[in-house]
Structures are given as structure tokens and as C-alpha cells.
Residue frames relative to the residue before (quaternion, step in Angstrom):
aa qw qx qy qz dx dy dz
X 1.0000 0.0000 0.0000 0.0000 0.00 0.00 0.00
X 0.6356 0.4703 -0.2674 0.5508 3.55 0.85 -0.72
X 0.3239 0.7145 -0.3544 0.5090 3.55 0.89 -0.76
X 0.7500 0.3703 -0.1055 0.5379 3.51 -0.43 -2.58
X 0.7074 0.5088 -0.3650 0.3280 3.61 0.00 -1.23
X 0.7091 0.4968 -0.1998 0.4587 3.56 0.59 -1.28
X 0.4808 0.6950 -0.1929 0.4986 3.56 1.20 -0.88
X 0.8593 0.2246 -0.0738 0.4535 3.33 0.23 -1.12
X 0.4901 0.6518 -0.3033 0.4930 3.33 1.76 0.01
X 0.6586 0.6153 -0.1442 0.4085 2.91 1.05 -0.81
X 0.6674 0.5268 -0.1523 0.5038 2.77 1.58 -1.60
X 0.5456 0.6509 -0.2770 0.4494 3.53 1.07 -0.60
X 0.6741 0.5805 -0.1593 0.4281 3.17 0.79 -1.66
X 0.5107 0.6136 -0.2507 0.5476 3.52 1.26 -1.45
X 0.8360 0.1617 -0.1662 0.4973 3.26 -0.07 -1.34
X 0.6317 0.3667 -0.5378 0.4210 3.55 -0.20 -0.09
X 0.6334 0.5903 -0.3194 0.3852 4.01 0.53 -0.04
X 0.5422 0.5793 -0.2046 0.5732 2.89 1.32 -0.88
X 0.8913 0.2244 -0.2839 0.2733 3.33 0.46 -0.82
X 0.5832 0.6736 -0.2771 0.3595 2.98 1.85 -0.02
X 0.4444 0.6386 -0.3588 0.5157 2.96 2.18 -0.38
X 0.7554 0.3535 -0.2781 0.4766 3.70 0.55 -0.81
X 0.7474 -0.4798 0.4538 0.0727 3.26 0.26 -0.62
X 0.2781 -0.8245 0.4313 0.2385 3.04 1.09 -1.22
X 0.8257 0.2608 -0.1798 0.4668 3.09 2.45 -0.18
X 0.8290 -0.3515 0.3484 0.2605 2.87 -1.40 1.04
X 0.0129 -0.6199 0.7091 0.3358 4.27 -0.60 -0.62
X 0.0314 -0.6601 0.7145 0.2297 3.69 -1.21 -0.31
X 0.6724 -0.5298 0.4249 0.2942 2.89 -1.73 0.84
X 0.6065 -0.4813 0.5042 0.3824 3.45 -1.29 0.12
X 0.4887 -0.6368 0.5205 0.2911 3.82 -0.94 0.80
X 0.4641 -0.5667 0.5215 0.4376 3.83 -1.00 0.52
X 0.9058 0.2956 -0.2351 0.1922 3.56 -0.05 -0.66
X 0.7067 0.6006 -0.3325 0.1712 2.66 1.83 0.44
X 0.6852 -0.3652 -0.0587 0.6275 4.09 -0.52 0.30
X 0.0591 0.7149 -0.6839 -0.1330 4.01 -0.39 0.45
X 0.7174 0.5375 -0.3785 0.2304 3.77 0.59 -0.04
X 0.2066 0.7388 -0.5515 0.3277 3.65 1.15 1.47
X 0.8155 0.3456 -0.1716 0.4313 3.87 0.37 -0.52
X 0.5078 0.5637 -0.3604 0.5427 3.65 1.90 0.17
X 0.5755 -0.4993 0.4633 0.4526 3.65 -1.44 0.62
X 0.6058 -0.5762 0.3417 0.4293 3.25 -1.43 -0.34
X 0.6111 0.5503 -0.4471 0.3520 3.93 1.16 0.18
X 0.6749 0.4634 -0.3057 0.4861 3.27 1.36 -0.11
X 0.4862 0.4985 -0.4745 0.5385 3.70 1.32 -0.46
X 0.7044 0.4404 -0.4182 0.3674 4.08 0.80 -0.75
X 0.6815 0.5636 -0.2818 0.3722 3.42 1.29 -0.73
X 0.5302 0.5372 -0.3991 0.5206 3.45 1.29 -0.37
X 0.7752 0.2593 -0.3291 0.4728 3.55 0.03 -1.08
X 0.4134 0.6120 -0.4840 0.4693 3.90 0.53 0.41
X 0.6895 0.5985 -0.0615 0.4032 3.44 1.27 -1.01
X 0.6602 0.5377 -0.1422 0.5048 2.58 1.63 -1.14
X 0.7707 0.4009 -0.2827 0.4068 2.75 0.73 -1.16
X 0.2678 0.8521 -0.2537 0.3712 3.30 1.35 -0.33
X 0.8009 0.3779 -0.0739 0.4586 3.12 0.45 -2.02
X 0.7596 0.4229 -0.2428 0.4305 3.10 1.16 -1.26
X 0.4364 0.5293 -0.5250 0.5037 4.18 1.30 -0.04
X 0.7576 0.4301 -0.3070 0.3831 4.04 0.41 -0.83
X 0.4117 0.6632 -0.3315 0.5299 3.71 1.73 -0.52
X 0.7397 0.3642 -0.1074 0.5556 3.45 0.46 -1.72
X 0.7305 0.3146 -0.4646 0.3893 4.07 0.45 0.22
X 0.5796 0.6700 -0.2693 0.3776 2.82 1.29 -0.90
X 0.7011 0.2484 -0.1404 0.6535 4.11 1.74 -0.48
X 0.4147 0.4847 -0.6250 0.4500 3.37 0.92 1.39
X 0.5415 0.6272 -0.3243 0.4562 3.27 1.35 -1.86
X 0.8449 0.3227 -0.2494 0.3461 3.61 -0.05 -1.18
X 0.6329 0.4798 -0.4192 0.4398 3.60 1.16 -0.22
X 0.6160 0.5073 -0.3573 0.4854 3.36 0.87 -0.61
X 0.6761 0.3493 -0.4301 0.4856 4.08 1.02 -0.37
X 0.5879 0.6023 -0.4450 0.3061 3.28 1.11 0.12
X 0.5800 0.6512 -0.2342 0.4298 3.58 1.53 -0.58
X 0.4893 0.6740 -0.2395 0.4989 3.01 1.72 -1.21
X 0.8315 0.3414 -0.1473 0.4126 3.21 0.28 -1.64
X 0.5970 0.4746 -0.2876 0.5793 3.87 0.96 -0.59
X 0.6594 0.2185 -0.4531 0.5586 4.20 0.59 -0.02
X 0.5556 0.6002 -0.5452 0.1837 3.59 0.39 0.10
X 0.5767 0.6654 -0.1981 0.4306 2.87 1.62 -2.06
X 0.6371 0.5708 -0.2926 0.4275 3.18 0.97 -1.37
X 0.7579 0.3732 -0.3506 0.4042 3.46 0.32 -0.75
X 0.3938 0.8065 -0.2756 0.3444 3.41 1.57 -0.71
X 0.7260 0.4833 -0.0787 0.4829 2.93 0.82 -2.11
X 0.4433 0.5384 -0.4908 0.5223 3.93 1.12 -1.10
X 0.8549 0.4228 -0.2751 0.1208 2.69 -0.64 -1.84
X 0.6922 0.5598 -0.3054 0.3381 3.55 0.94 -1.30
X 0.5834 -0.4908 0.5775 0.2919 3.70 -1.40 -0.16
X 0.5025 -0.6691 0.3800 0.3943 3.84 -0.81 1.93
X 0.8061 0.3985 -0.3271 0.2905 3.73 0.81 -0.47
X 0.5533 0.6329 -0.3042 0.4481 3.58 1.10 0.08
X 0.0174 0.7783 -0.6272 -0.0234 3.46 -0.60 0.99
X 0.3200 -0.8032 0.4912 0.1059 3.54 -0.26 0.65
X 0.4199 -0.6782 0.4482 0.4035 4.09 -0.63 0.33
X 0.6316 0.5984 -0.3027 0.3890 3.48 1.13 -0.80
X 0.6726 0.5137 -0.2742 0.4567 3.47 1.29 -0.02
X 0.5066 0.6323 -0.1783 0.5584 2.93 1.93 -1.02
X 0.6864 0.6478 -0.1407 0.2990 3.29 0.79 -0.51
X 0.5722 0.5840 -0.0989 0.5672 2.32 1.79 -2.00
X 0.6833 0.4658 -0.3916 0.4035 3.43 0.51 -1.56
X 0.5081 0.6528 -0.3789 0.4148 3.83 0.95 -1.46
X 0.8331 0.3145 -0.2826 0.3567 3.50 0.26 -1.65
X 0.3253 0.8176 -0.3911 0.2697 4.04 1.63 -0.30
X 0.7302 0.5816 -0.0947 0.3458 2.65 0.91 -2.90
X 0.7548 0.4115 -0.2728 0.4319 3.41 0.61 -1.24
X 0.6644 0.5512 -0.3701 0.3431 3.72 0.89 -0.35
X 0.5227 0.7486 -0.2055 0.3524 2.48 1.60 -1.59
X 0.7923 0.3740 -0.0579 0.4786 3.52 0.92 -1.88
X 0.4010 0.6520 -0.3438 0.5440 3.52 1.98 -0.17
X 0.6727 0.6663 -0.1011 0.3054 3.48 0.80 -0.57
X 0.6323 0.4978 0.0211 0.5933 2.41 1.04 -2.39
X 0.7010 0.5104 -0.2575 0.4265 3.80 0.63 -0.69
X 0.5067 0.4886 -0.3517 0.6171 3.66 1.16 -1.13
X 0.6005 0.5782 -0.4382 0.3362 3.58 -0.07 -1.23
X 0.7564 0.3945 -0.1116 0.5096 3.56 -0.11 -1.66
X 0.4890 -0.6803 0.4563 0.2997 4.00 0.93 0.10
């Protein structure tokens, strides 16, 4: 019994230590965009945010291109759909709609960073 007793003290001890050593938190990484260029000289604090902006001009073509292939692809379907007969579903539309979702949510994801 003392054995069990001592045992599970222990076990306690473990875990209550464990968490007091961490914390309870997590570190997270540093965000890409935010200011990392306080401790750099000043040609590299200029070269980073040069970068930055950089990334974010190719971010911002890169979700015109795809919104604009999204329009493309959603007046096509659309016209698809006009055209077709209320009972006929075709795969090539199915597809289309298929090829929407993923862009659609390709998007939606860049957005939010």
C-alpha cells in the first residue's frame, strides 16, 4: 500500500512539474509579416522590408490571376447550366464545379495568410 501511495506521489509531482516548468505555453513562431527588422543593421532592415513588400505585390497578383480564373470558370458553368436540360447533369460540369471548390478554397486560405 505504501508502495501504491508513494508511486502515485511521485506521479503527481512529475506531472505537476512538468507543467510548471512549461507553463502551460506553447512558443509560436514569429509571424512573417511582422516587424522582425529591430535588431538588423540598417541595409538589411531596408532589405527585408523590400522583401516584404515584394512578397506581398506577388500575394496580391497571384489572387487577381485566380479570381479572375474564378469568374471564367463560374460564367462558364453558368452558361453550361443555361444551356443544358433540368434533367441532365453532365461530368464536365461536375468537374467544373469540382475545379471552382478547390480554387475557390485556394483563395479563401491565401486570403486569411
Amino acid at each position: 500500500m505504501r508502495m501504491l501511495t508513494m508511486a502515485m506521489l511521485g506521479a503527481v509531482l512529475v506531472i505537476t512539474g512538468s507543467a510548471n516548468v512549461s507553463g502551460g505555453q506553447i512558443p509560436q513562431p514569429p509571424h512573417p509579416w511582422s516587424n522582425q527588422t529591430a535588431g538588423l543593421s540598417q541595409p538589411n532592415a531596408m532589405l527585408m522590408a523590400e522583401q516584404r513588400r515584394m512578397l506581398a505585390s506577388e500575394r496580391q497578383k497571384r489572387l487577381m490571376a485566380d479570381t479572375e480564373k474564378l469568374v471564367a470558370l463560374t460564367t462558364a458553368l453558368k452558361q453550361q447550366v443555361d444551356e443544358s436540360n433540368k434533367d441532365i447533369l453532365s461530368v464536365d460540369m461536375i468537374r467544373k464545379a469540382e475545379e471552382i471548390e478547390k480554387l475557390a478554397r485556394s483563395v479563401k486560405e491565401r486570403i486569411k495568410g
